[in-house]
C-alpha positions as CSV (number, residue, x, y, z in Angstrom):
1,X,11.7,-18.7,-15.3
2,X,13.0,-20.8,-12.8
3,X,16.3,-20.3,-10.5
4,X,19.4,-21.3,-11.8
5,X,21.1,-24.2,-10.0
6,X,24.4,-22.7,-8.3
7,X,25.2,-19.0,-7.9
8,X,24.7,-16.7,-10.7
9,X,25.8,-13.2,-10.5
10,X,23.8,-10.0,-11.7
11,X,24.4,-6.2,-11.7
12,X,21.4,-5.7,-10.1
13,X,18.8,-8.5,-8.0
14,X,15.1,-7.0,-6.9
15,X,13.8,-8.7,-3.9
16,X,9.8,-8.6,-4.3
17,X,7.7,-8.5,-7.5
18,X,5.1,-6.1,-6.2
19,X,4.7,-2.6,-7.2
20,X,7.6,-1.2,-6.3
21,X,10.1,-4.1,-7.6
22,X,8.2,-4.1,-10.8
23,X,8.9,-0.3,-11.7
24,X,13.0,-1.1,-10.7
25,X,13.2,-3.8,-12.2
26,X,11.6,-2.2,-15.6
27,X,13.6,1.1,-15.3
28,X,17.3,-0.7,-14.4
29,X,16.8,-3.3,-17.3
30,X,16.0,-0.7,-19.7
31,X,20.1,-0.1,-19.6
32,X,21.5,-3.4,-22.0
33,X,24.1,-3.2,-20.3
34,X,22.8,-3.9,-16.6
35,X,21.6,-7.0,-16.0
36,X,18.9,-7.4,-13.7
37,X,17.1,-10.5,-11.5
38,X,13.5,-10.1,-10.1
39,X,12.6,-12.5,-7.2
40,X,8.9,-13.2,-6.5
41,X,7.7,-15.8,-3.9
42,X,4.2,-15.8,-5.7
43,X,3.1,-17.1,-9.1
44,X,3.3,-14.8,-12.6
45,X,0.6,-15.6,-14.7
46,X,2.4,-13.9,-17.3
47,X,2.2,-10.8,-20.4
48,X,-1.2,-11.6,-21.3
49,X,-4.2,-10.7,-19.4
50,X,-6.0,-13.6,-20.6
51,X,-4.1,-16.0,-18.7
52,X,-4.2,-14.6,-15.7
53,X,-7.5,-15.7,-12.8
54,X,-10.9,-13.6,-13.3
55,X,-10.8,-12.6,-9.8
56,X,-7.1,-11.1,-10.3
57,X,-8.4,-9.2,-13.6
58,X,-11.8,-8.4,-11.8
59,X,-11.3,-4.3,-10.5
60,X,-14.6,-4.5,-9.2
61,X,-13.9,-6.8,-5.9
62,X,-10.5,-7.5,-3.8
63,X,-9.1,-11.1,-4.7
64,X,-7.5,-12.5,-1.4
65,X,-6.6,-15.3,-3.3
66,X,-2.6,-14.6,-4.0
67,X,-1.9,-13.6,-0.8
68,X,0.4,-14.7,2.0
69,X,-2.1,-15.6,4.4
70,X,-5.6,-16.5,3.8
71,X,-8.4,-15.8,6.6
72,X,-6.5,-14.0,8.8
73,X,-6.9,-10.2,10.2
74,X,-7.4,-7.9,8.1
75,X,-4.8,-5.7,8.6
76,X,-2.3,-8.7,7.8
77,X,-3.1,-9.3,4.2
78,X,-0.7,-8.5,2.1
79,X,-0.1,-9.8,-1.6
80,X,2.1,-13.1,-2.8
81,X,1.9,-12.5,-6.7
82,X,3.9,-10.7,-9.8
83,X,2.1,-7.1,-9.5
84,X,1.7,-7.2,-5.7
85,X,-0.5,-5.4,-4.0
86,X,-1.7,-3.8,-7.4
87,X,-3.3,-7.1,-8.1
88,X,-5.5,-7.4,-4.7
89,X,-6.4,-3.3,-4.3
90,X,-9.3,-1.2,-5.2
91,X,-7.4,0.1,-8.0
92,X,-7.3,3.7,-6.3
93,X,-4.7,6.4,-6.9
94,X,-4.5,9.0,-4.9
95,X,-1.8,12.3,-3.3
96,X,-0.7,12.6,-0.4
97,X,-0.9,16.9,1.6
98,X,2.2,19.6,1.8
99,X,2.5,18.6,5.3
100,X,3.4,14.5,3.9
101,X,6.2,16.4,1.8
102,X,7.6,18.0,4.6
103,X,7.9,15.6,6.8
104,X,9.7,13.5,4.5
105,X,11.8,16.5,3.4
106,X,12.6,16.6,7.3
107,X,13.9,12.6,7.0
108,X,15.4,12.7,3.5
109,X,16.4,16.4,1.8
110,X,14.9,18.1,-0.7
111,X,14.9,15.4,-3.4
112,X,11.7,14.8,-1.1
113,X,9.9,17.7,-1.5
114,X,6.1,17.8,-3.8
115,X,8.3,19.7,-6.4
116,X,10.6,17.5,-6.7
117,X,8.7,14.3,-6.7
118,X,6.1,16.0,-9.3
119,X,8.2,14.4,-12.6
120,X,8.2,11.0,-10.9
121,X,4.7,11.0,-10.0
122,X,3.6,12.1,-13.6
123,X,5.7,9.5,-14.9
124,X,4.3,6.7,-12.8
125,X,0.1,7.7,-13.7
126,X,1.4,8.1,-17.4
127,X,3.4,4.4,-17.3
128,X,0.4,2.7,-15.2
129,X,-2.4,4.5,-17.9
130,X,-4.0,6.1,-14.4
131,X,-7.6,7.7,-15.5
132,X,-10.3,9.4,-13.9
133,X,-13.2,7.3,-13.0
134,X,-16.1,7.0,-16.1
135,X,-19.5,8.4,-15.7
136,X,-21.2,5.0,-16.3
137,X,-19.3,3.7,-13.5
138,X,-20.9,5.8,-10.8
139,X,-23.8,4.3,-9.5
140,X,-26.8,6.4,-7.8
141,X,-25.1,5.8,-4.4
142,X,-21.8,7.4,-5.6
143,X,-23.7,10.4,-7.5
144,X,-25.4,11.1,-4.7
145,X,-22.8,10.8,-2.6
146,X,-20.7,13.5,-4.3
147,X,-23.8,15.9,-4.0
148,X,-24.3,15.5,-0.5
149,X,-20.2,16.4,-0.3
150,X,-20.9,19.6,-1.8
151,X,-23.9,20.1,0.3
152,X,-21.6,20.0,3.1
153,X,-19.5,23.0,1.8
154,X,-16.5,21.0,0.6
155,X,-15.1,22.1,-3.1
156,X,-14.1,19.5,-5.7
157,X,-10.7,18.6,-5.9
158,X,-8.2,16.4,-7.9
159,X,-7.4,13.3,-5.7
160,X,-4.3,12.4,-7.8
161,X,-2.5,15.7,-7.3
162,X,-1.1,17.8,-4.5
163,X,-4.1,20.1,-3.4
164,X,-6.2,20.7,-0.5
165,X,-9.2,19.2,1.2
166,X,-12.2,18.6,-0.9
167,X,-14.2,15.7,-3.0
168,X,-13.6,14.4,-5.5
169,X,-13.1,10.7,-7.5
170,X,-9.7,8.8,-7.7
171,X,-7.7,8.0,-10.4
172,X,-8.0,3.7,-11.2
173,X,-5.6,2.0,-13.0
174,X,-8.4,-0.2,-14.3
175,X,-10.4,-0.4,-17.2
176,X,-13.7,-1.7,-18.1
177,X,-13.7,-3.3,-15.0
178,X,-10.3,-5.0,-16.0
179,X,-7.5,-4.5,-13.3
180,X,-4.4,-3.1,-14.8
181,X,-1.4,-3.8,-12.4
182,X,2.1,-3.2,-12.3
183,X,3.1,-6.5,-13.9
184,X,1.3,-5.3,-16.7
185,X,2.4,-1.9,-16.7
186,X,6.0,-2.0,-16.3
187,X,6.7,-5.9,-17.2
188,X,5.3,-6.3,-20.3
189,X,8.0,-4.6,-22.4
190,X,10.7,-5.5,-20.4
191,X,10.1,-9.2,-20.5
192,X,12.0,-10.2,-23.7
193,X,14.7,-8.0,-22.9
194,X,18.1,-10.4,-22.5
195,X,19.2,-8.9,-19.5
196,X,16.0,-9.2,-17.6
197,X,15.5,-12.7,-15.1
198,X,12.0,-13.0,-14.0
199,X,12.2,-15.8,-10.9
200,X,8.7,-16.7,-9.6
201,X,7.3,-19.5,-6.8
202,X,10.8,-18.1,-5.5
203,X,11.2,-17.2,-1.8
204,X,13.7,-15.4,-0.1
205,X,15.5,-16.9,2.2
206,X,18.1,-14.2,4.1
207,X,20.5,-12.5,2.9
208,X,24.0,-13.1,3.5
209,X,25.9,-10.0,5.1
210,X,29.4,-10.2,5.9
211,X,31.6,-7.0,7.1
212,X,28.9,-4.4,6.1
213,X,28.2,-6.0,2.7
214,X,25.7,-8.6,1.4
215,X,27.7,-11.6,-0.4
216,X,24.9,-13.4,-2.3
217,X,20.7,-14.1,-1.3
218,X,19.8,-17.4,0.0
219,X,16.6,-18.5,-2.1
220,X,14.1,-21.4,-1.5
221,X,12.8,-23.1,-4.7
222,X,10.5,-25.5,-4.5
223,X,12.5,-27.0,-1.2
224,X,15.6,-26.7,-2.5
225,X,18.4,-24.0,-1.1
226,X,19.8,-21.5,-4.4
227,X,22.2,-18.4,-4.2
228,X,22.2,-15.7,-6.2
229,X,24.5,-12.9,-6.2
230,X,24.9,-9.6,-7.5
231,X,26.9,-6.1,-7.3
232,X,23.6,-4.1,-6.0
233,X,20.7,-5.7,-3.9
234,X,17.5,-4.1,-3.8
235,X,15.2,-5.2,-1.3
236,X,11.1,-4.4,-2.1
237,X,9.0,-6.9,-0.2
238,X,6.8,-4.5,1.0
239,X,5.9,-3.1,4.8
240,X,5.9,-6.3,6.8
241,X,8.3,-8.4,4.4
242,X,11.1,-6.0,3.8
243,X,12.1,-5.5,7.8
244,X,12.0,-9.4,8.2
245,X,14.4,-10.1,5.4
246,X,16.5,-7.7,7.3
247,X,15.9,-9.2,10.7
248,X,16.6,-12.6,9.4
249,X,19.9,-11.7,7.6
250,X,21.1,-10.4,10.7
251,X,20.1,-6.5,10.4
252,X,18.1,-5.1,13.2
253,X,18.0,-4.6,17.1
254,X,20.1,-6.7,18.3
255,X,18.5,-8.0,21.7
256,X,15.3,-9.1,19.1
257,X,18.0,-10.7,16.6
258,X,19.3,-13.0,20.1
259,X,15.8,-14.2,20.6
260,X,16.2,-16.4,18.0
261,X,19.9,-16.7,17.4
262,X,20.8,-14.6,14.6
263,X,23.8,-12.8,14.8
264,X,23.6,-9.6,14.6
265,X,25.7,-7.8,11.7
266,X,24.4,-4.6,11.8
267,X,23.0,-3.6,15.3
268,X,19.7,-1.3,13.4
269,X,17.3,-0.4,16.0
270,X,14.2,1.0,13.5
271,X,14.2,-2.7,12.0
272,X,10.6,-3.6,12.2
273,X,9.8,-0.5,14.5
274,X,7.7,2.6,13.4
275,X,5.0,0.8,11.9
276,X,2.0,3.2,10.5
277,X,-1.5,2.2,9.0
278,X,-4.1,4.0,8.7
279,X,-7.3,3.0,10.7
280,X,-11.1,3.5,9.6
281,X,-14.4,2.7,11.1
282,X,-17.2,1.9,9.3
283,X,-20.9,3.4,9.7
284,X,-23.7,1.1,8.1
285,X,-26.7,2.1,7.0
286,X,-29.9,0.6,5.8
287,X,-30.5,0.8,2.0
288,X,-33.5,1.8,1.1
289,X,-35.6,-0.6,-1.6
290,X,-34.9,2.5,-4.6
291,X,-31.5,2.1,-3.8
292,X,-31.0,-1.7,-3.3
293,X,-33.2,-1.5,-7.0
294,X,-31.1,0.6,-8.5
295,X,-27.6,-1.2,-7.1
296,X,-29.2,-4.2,-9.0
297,X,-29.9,-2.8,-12.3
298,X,-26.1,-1.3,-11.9
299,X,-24.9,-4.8,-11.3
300,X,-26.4,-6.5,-14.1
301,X,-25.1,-3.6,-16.7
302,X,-21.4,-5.1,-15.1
303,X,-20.5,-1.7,-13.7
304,X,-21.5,-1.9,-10.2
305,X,-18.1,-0.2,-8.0
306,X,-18.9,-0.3,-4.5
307,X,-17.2,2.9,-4.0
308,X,-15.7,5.2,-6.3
309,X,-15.6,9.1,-4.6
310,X,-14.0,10.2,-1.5
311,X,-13.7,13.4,0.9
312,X,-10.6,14.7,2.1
313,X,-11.3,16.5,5.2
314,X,-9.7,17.6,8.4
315,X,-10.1,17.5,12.2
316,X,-9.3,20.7,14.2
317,X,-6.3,19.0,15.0
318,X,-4.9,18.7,11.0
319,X,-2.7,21.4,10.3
320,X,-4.1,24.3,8.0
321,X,-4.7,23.1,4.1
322,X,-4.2,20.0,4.8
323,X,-6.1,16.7,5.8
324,X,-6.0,13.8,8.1
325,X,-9.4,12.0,7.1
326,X,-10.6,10.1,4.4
327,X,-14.8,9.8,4.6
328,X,-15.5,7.2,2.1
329,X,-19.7,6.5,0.9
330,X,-19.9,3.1,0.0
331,X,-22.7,0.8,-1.6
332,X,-22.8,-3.0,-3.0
333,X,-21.7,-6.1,-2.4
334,X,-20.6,-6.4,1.4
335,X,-16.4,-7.2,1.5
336,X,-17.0,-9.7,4.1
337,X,-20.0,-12.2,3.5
338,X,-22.7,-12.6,1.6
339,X,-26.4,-11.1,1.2
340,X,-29.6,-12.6,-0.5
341,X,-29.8,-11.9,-4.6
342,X,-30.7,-8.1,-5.0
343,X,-29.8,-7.0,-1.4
344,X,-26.7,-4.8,-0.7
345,X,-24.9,-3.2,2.1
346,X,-24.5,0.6,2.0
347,X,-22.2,3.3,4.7
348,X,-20.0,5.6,4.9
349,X,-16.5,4.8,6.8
350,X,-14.1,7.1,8.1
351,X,-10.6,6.7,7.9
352,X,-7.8,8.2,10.0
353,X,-4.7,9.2,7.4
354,X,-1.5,10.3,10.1
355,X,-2.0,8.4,13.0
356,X,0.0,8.9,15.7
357,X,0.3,5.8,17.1
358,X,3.0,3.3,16.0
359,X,3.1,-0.7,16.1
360,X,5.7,-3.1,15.0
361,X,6.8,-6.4,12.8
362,X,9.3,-8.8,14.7
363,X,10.1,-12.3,14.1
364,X,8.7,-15.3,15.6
365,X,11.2,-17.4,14.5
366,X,14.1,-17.4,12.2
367,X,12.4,-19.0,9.8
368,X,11.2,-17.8,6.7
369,X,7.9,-19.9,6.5
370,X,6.8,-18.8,9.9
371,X,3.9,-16.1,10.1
372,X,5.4,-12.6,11.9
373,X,4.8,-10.3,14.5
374,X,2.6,-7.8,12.9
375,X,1.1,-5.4,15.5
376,X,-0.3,-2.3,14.1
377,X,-1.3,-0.9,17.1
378,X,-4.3,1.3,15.8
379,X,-5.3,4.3,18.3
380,X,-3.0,3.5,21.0
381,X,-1.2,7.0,21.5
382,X,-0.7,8.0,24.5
383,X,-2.1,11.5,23.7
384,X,-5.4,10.1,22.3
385,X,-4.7,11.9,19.3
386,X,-5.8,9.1,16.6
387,X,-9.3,8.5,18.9
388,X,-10.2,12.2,19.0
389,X,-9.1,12.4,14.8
390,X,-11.7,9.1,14.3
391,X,-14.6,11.0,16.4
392,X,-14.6,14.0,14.1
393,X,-14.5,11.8,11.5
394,X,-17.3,10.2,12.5
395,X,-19.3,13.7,12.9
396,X,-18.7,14.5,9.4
397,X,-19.8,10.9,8.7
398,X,-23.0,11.9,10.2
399,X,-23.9,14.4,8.6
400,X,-23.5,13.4,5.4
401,X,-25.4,10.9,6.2
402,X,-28.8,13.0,7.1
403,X,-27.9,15.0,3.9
404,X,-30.3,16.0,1.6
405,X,-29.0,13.9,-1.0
406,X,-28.3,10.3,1.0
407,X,-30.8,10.5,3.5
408,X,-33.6,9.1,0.8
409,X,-31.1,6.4,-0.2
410,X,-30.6,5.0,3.2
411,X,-31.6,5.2,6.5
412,X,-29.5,5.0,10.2
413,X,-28.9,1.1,10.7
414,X,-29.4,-0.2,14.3
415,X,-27.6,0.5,17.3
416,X,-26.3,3.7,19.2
417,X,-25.3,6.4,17.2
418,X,-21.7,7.0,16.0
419,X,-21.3,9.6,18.0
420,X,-22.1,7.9,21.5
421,X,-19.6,4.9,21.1
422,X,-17.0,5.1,23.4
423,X,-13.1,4.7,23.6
424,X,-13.4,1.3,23.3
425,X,-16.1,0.2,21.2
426,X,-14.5,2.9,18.1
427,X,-11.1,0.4,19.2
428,X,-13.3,-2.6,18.9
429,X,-15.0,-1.6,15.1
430,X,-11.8,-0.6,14.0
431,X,-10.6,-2.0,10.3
432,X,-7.7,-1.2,7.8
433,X,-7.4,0.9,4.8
434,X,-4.3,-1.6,3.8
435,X,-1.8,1.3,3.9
436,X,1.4,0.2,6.3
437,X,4.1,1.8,6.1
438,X,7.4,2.9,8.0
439,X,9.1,-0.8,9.1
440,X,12.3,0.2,7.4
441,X,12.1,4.3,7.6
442,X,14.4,6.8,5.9
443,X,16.1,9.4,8.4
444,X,19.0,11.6,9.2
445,X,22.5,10.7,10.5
446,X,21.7,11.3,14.1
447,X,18.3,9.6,13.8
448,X,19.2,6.3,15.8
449,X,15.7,4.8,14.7
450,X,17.0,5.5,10.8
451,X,17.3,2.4,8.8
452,X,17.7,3.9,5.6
453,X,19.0,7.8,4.0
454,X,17.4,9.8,1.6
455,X,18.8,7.3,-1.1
456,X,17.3,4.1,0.4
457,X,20.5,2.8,1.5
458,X,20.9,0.8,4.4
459,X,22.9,1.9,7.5
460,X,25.9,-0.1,7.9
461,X,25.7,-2.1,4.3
462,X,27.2,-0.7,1.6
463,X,25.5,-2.2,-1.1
464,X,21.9,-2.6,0.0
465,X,18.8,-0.3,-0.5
466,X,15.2,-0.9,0.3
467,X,12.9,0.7,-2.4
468,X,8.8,0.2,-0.9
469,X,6.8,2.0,1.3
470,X,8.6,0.5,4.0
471,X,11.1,3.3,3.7
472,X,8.6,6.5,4.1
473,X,9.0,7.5,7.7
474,X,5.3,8.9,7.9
475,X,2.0,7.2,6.1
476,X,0.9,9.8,3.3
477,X,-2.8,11.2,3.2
478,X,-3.1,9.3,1.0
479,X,-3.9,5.7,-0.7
480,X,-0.1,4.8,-1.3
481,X,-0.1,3.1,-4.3
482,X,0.9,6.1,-6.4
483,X,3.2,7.5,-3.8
484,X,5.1,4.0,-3.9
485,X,5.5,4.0,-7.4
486,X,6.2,7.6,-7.4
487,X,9.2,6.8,-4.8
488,X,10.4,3.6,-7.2
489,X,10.9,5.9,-10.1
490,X,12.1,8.7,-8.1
491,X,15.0,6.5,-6.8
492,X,15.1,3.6,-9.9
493,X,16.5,7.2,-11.1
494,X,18.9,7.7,-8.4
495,X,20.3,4.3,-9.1
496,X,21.2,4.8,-12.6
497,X,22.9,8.2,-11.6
498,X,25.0,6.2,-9.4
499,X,25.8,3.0,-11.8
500,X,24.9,0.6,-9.1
């Protein structure tokens, strides 16, 4: 639909048509008598999959297509489409260790806690049709891959679940190579309910917050300025777009908000602070001509994945039974650029799950259409905690690699070994795993960095929550699709208990 010309009220307005605003807007509009308004600044190619692009539907590559910024660092890219980042992942589904529970349960209570969060997190792989990854989809790389795993003493493990380290395969919300995102998940029975508005090509502007309360949200449509207003205003435009909403409605530190001259309405110093990703470096290798063959032949029967099993492990700093690395074997088509016809890249990248090290979004202007801040600052701890976490990861990376099962696949590519690079060059190789989180971050009364309580309300505003992974004060061990949709349910449920 389009946006109604002049202020129109709502029980209820979702800021943000990815993953987490699909599931509230789904679960509040399942009550007739709420009504509900969904804002997304990107397209909605609507119920049926056959009208949406190839390369959205396609779960074996990541479309950058619908996103807010094309060829730009990676760590940047973040989705602009109904479905959000559902509609640009790898379609993985994994949980998070005891110790992500407990810190949380330290920021929020004990609505926080594994146990508590299990029914939401059932609910969420049941609505989103989560399965476990086919036979035919794993290729010789991936088969091998899990052998050598086990040849390096770890036990299989479910990835979806709360557990302990081990291998194991994720669950996909895809099938037959057919990406099935949140739009389609949670939408597509909501959308002919009466009480459900669906607003997309619609950007948000700011809100507008007057003595602690948010009066209406100032939208751009197509150039032109709109208001709507509700009761409730939930704000889900993810990691790097929820804290600038916040910013640019006045809501943040207050020295930043000057900069650009905002007044400041509530003086929130966590606005755009705290920001947590989690880092990886990638090992290539050199695919043999059996494995490049065999790639092929996978490719042409359509179910060529470049990477479908994973390790959990941990570094001798982790805490016991838990884990702070993922080592992740890949083969196929390279992510960035191209090869010749029957030629493929193969490695194995480690990923570092709780960094340490924080970075930041901030404004650059007070305008909506102007690129942020974004700063991740990988491996920058003062301690050197996230550097020595990526080294052992890269050990482990190693030795899988001269395993009996991968070593015939693939040899050592050129260049030093791993294990030789220093500081800097491991700073240098480093890419993203696409999992920010902690721009907005949940905390305790006498947290001054708290921007949000265990509810998702914001500090200072009484009628304003931020539901996305903005709000979890540490990144899980984890890929956080399914802990995001986990925390949507888990507090579209605390909504309705409250009637707002």
């Amino acid at each position: 639909m389009n946006a109604p010309s002049g202020a129109s009220g709502y029980d209820a307005v979702v800021l943000g048509g990815g993953v987490a605003g699909c599931v509230l807007a789904a679960r509040l509009s399942e009550d007739a008598d709420r009504s509900v308004c969904m804002v997304e600044a990107g397209p909605d190619y609507g119920a049926e999959p056959r009208h949406w692009p190839h390369k959205v539907l396609n779960a074996r590559a990541l479309p950058r297509d619908d996103v807010w910024e094309r060829h730009t660092a990676v760590h940047r890219i973040r989705a602009r489409v109904l479905g959000g980042s559902s509609c640009i992942n790898g379609c993985w589904n994994t949980w998070g260790s005891a110790t992500d529970h407990e810190e949380w349960v330290r920021a929020g209570g004990p609505r926080w806690s594994a146990s508590a969060m299990e029914r939401h997190r059932l609910r969420a792989v049941e609505q989103m049709g989560l399965r476990a990854v086919p036979e035919r989809e794993l290729s010789l790389w991936a088969r091998a891959a899990l052998e050598a795993a086990e040849e390096l003493g770890y036990g299989h493990v479910a990835m979806a679940a709360p557990g302990r380290p081990g291998f194991g395969t994720p669950l996909i919300n895809a099938v037959d190579g057919v990406r099935w995102n949140a739009a389609f998940a949670y939408l597509d029975a909501a959308r002919q309910r009466p009480n459900l508005t669906i607003l997309s090509q619609t950007t948000v502007n700011r809100l507008d917050v007057r003595t602690g309360r948010v009066r209406g949200v100032e939208l751009d449509v197509d150039g032109r300025r709109e208001t709507v207003v509700a009761d409730t205003y939930l704000v889900a435009c993810g990691t790097f777009g929820s804290p600038a909403l916040l910013l640019r409605s006045g809501i943040g530190p207050a020295d930043h908000l000057r900069e650009f001259g905002i007044r400041t309405e509530v003086d929130l110093t966590g606005v755009g602070a705290n920001l947590s990703d989690q880092p990886g470096i990638f090992v290539p290798l050199a695919p043999t001509p059996d494995l490049n063959a065999a790639l092929a032949a996978k490719e042409a029967s359509g179910n060529l994945y470049v990477s479908r099993m994973l390790i959990r492990a941990a570094s001798d700093l982790c805490p016991d039974s838990s884990w702070d690395l993922h080592i992740l074997p890949s083969a196929g088509a390279p992510l960035f650029g191209s090869l010749p016809p029957g030629q493929y890249e193969a490695g194995i990248s480690a990923f570092l799950m709780k960094p340490a090290s924080r970075g930041h979004v901030r404004l650059r202007s007070a305008d909506h259409s102007e690129p942020l801040d974004i700063d991740p600052a990988f491996s920058t701890d003062p301690d050197g905690h996230d550097i020595a976490v990526l080294r052992s990861g890269l050990e482990i990376v190693e030795r899988m690699a001269v395993s009996a099962a991968l070593k015939p696949l693939a040899g050592a590519a050129q260049g030093h070994p791993s294990r030789d690079l220093s500081d800097e060059e491991i700073r240098s190789r480093l890419g993203a795993y696409w999992h920010p989180v902690g721009t907005c971050a949940m905390g305790q009364d006498d947290d001054p960095w708290a921007v949000v309580d265990e509810e998702a309300r914001v500090r200072g505003v009484s009628n304003l929550r931020v539901v996305d992974a903005s709000i979890l004060p540490t990144v899980p061990a984890a890929n956080t699709q399914l802990p995001v949709l986990t925390v949507a349910e888990m507090l579209a449920d605390a909504l309705r208990t409250d009637g707002r």
